[in-house]
PyMOL Python script that loads the backbone (N, CA, C, O; Angstrom):
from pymol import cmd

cmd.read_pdbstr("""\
ATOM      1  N   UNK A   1      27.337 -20.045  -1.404  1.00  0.00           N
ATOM      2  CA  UNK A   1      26.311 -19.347  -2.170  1.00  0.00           C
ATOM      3  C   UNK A   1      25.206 -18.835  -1.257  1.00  0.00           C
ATOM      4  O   UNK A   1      24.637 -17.743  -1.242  1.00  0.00           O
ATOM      5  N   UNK A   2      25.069 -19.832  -0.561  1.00  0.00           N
ATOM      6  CA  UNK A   2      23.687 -19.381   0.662  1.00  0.00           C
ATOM      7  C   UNK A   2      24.102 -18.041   1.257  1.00  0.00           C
ATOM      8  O   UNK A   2      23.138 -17.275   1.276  1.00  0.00           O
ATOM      9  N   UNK A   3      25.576 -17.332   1.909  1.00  0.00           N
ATOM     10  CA  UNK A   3      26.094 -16.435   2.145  1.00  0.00           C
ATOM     11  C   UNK A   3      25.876 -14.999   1.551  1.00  0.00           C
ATOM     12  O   UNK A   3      25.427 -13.943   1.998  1.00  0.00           O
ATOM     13  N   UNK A   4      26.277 -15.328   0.608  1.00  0.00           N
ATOM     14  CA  UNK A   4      26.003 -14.452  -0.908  1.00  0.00           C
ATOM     15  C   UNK A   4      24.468 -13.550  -0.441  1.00  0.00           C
ATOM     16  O   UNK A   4      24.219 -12.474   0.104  1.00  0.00           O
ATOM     17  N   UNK A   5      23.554 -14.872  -1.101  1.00  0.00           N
ATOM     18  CA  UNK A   5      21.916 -14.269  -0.536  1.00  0.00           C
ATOM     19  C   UNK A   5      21.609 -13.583   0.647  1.00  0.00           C
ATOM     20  O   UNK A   5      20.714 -12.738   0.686  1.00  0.00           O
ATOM     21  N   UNK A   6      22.302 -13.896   1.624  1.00  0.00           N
ATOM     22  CA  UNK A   6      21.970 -13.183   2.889  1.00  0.00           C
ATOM     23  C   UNK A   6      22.695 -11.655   3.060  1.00  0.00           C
ATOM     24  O   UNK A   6      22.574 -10.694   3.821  1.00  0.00           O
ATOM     25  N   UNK A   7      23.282 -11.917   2.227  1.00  0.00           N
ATOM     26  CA  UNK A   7      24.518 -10.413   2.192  1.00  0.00           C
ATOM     27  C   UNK A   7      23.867  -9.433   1.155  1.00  0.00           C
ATOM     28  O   UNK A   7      23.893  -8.202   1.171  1.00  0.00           O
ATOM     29  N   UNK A   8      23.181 -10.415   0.101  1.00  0.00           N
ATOM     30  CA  UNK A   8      22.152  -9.218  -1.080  1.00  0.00           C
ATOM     31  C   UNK A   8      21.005  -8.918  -0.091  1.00  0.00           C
ATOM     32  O   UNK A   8      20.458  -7.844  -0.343  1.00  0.00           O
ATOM     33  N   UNK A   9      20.746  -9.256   0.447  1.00  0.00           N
ATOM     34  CA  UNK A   9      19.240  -9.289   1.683  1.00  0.00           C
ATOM     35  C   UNK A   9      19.366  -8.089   2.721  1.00  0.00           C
ATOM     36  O   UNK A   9      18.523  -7.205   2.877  1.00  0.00           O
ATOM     37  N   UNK A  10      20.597  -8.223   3.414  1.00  0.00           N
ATOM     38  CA  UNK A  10      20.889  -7.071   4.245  1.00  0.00           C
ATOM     39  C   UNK A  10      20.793  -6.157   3.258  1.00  0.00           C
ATOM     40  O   UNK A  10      19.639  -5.784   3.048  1.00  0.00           O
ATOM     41  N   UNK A  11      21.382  -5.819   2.784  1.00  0.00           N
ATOM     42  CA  UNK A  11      22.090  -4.639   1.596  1.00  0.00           C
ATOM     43  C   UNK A  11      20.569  -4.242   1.194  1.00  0.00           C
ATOM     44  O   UNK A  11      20.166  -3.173   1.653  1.00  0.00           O
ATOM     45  N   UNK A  12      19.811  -4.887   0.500  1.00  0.00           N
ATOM     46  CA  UNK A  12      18.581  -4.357   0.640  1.00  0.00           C
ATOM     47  C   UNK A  12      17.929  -3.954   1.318  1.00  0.00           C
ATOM     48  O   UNK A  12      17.480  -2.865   0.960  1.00  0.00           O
ATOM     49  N   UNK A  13      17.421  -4.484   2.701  1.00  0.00           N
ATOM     50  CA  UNK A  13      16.910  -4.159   4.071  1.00  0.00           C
ATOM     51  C   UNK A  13      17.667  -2.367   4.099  1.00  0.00           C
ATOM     52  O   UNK A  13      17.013  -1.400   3.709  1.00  0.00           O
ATOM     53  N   UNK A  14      18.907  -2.267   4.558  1.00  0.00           N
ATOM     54  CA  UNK A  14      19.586  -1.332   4.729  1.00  0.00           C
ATOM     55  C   UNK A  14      18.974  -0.366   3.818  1.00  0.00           C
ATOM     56  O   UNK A  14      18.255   0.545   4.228  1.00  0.00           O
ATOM     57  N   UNK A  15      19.272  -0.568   2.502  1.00  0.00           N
ATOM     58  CA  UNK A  15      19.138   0.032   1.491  1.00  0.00           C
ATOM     59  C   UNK A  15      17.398   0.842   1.424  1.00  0.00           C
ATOM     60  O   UNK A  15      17.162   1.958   0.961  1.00  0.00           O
ATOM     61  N   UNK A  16      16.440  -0.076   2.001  1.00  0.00           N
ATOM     62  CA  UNK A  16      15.476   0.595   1.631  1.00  0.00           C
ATOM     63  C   UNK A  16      15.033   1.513   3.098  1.00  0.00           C
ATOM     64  O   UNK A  16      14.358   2.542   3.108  1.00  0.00           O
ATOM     65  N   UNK A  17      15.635   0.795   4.314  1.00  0.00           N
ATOM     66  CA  UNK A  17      15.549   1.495   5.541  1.00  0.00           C
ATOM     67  C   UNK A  17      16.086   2.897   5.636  1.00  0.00           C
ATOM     68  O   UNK A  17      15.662   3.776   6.387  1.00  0.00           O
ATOM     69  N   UNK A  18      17.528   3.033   4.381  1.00  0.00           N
ATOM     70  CA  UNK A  18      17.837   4.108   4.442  1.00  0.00           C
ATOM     71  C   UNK A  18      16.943   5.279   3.673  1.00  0.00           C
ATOM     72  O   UNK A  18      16.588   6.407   4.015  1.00  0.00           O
ATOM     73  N   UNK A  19      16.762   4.552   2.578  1.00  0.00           N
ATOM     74  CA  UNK A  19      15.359   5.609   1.734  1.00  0.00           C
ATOM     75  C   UNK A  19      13.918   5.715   2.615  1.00  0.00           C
ATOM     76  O   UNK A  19      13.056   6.555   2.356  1.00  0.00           O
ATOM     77  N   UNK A  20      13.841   5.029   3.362  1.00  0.00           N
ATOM     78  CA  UNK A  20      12.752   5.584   4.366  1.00  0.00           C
ATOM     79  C   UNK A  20      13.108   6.458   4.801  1.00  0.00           C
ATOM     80  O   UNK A  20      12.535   7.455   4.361  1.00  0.00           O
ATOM     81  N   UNK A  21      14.123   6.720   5.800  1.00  0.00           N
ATOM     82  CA  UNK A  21      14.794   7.705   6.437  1.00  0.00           C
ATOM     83  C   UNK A  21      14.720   8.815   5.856  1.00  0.00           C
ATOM     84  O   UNK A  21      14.137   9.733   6.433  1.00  0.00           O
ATOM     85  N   UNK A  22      15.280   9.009   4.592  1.00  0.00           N
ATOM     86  CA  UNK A  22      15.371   9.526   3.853  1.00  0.00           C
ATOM     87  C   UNK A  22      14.048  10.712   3.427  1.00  0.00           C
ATOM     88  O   UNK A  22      14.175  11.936   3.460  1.00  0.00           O
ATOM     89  N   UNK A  23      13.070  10.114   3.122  1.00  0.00           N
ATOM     90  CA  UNK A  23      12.224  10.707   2.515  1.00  0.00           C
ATOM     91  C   UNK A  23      11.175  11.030   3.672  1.00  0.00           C
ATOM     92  O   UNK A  23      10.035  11.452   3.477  1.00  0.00           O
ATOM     93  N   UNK A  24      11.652  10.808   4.690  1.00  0.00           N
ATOM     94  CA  UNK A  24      10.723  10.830   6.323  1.00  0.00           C
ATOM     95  C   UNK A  24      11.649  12.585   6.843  1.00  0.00           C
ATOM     96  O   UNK A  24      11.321  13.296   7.793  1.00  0.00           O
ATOM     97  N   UNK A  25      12.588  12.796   6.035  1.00  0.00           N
ATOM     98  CA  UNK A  25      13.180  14.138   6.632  1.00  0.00           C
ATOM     99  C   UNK A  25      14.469  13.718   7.575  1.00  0.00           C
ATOM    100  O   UNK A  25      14.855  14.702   8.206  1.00  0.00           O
ATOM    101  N   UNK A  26      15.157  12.661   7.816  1.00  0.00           N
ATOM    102  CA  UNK A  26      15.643  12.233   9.062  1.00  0.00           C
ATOM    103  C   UNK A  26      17.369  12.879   9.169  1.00  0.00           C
ATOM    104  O   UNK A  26      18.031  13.101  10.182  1.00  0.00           O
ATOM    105  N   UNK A  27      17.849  13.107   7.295  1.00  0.00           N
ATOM    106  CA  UNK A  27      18.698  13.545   7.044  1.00  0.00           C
ATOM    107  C   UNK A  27      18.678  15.432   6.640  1.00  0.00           C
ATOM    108  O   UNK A  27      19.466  15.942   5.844  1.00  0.00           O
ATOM    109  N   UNK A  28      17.725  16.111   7.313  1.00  0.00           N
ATOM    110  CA  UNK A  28      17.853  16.859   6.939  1.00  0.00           C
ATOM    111  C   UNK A  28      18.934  17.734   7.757  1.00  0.00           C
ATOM    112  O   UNK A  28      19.198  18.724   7.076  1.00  0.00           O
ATOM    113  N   UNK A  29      19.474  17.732   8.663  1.00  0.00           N
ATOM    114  CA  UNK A  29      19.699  18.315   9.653  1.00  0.00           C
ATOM    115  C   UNK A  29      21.416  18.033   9.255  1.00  0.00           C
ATOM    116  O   UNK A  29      22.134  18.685  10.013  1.00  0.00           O
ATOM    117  N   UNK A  30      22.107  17.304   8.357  1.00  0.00           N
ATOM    118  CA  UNK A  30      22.651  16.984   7.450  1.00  0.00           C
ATOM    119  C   UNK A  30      22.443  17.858   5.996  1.00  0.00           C
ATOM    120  O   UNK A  30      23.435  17.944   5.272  1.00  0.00           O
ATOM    121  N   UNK A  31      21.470  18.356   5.659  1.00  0.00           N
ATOM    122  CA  UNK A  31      20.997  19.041   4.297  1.00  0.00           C
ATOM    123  C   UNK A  31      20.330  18.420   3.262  1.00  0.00           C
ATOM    124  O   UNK A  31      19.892  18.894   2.214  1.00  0.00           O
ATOM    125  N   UNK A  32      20.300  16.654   3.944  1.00  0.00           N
ATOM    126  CA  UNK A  32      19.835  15.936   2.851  1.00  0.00           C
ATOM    127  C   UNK A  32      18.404  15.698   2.741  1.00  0.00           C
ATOM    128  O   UNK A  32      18.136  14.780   3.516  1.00  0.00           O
ATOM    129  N   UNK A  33      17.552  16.029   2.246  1.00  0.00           N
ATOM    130  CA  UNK A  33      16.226  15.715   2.054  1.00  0.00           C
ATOM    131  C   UNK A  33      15.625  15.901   0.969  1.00  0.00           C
ATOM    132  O   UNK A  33      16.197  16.452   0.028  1.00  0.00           O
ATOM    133  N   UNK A  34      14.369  15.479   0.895  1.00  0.00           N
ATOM    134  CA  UNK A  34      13.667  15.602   0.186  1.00  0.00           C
ATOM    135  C   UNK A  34      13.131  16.464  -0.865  1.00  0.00           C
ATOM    136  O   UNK A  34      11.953  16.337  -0.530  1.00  0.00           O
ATOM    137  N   UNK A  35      13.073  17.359  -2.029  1.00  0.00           N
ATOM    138  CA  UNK A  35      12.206  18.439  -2.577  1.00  0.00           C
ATOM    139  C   UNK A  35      10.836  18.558  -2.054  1.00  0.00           C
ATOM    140  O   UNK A  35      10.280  19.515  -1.516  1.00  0.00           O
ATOM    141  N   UNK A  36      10.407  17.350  -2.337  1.00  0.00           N
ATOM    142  CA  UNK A  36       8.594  17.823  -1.558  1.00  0.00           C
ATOM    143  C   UNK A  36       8.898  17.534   0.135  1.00  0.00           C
ATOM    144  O   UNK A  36       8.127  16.603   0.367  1.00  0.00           O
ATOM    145  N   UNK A  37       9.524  17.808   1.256  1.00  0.00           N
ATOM    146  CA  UNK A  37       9.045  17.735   2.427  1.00  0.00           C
ATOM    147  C   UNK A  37       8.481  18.368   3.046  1.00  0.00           C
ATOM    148  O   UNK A  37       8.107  17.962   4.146  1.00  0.00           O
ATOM    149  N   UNK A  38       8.115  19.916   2.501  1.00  0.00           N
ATOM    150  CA  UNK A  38       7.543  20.522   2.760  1.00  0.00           C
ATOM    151  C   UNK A  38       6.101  19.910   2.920  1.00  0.00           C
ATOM    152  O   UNK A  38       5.440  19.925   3.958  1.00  0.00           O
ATOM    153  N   UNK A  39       5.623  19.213   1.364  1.00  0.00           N
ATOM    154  CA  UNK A  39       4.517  19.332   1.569  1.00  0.00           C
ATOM    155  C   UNK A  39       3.603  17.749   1.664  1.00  0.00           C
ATOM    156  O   UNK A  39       3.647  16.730   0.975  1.00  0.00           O
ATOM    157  N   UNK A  40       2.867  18.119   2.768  1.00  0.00           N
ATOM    158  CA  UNK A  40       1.960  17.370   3.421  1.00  0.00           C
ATOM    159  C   UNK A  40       0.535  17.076   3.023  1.00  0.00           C
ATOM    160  O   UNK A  40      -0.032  17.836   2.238  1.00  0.00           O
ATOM    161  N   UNK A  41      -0.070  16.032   3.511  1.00  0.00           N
ATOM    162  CA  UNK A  41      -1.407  15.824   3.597  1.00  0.00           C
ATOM    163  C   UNK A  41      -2.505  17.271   3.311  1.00  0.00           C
ATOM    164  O   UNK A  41      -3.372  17.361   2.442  1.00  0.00           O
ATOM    165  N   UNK A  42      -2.112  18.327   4.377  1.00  0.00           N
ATOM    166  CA  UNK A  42      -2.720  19.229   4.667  1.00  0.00           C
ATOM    167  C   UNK A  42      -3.138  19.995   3.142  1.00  0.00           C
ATOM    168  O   UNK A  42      -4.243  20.262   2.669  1.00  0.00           O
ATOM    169  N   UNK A  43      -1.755  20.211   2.618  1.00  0.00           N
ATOM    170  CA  UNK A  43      -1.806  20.820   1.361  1.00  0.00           C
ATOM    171  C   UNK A  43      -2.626  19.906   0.333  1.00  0.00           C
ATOM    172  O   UNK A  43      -3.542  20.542  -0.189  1.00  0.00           O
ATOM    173  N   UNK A  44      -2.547  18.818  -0.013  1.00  0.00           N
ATOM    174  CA  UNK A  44      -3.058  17.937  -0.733  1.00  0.00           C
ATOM    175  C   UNK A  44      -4.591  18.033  -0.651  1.00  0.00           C
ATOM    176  O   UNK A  44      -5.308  18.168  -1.642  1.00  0.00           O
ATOM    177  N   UNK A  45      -5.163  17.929   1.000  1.00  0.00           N
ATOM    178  CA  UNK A  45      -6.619  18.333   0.847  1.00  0.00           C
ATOM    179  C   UNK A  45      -7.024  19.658   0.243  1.00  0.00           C
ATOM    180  O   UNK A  45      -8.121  19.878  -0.272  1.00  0.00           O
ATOM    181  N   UNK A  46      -5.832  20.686   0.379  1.00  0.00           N
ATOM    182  CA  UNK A  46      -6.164  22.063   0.013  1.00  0.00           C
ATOM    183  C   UNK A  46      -6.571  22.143  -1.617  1.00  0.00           C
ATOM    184  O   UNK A  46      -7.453  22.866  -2.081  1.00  0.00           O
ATOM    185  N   UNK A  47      -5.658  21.163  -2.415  1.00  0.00           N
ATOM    186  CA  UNK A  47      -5.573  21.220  -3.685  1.00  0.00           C
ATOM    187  C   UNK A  47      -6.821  20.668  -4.775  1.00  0.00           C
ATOM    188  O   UNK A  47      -7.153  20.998  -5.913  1.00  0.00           O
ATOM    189  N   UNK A  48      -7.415  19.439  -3.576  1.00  0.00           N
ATOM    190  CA  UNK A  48      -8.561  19.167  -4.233  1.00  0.00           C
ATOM    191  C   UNK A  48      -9.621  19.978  -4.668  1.00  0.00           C
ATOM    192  O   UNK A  48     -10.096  21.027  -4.235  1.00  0.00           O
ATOM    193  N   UNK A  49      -9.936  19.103  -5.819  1.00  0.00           N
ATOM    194  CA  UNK A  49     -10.790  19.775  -7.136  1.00  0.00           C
ATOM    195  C   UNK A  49     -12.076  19.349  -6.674  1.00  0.00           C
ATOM    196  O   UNK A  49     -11.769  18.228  -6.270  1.00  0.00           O
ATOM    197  N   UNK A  50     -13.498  19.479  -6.415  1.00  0.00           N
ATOM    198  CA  UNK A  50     -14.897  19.313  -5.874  1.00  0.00           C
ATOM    199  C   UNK A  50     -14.780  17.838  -5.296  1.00  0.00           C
ATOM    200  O   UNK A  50     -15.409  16.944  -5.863  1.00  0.00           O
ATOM    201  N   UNK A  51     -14.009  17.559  -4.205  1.00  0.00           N
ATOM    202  CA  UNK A  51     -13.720  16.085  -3.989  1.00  0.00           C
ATOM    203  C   UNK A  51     -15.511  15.598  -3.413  1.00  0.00           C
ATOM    204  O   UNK A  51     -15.724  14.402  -3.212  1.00  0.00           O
ATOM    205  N   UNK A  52     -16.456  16.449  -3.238  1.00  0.00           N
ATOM    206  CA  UNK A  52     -18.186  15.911  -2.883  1.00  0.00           C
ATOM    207  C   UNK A  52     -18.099  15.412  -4.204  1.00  0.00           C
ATOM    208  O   UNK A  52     -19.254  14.993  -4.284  1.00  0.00           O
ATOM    209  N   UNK A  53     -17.635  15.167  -5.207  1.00  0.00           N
ATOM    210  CA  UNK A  53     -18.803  14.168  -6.542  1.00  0.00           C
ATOM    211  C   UNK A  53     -18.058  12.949  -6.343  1.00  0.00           C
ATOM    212  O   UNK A  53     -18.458  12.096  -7.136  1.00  0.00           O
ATOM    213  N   UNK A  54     -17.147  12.538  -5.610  1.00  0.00           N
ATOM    214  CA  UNK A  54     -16.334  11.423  -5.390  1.00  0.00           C
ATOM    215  C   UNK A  54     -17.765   9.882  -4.954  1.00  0.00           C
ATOM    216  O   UNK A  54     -18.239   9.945  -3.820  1.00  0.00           O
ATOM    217  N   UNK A  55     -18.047   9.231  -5.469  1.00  0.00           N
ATOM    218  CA  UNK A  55     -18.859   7.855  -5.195  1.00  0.00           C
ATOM    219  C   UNK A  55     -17.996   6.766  -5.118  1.00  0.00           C
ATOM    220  O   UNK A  55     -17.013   6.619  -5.845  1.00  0.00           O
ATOM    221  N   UNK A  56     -18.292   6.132  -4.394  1.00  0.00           N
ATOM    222  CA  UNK A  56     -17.675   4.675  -4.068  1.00  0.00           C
ATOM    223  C   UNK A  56     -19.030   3.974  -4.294  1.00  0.00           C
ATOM    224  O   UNK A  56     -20.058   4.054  -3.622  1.00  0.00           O
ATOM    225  N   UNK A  57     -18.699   3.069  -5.722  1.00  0.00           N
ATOM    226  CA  UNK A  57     -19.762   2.303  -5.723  1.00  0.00           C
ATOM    227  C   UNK A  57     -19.320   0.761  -5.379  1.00  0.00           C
ATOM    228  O   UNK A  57     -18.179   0.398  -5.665  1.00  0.00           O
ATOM    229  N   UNK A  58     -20.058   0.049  -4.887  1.00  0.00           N
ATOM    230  CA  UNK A  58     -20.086  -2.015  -4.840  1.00  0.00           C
ATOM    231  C   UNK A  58     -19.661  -2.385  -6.077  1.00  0.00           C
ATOM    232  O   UNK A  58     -20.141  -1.797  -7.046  1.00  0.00           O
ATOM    233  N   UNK A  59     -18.906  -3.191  -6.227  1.00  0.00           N
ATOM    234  CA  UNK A  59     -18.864  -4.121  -7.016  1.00  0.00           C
ATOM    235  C   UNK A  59     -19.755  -4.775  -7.800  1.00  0.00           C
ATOM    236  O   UNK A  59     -20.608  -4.957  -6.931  1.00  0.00           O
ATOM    237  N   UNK A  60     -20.262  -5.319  -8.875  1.00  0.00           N
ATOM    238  CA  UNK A  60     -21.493  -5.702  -9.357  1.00  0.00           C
ATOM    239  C   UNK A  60     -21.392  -7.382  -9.130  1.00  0.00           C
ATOM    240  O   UNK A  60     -22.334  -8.106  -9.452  1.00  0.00           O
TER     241      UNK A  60
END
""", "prot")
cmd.dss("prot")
cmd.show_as("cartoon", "prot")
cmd.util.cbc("prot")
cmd.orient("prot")
């Protein structure tokens, strides 16, 4: 049984190492990627809406 667990463990590891890959662009060169890889950080600041009224207040 202890076997078992270590074999669901890899399989996960793998599994999520490959969706990193994945969504990092690594398969594109293959054709496989992402819909949004295009878009980046860069664009995201572009999109913001008056991000100056943004406050970070303390905790009370």
């Amino acid at each position: 049984m202890n076997t078992r667990w270590r074999v669901v463990a890899v399989v996960l590891v793998l599994a999520n190492a490959g969706y990193f890959a994945w969504s990092q662009g690594a398969f594109s060169a293959f054709g496989l990627q992402p819909a949004r890889l295009s878009e980046r950080e860069p664009h995201r600041v572009e999109q913001q809406v008056r991000p100056e009224l943004l406050q970070i207040r303390k905790a009370p």
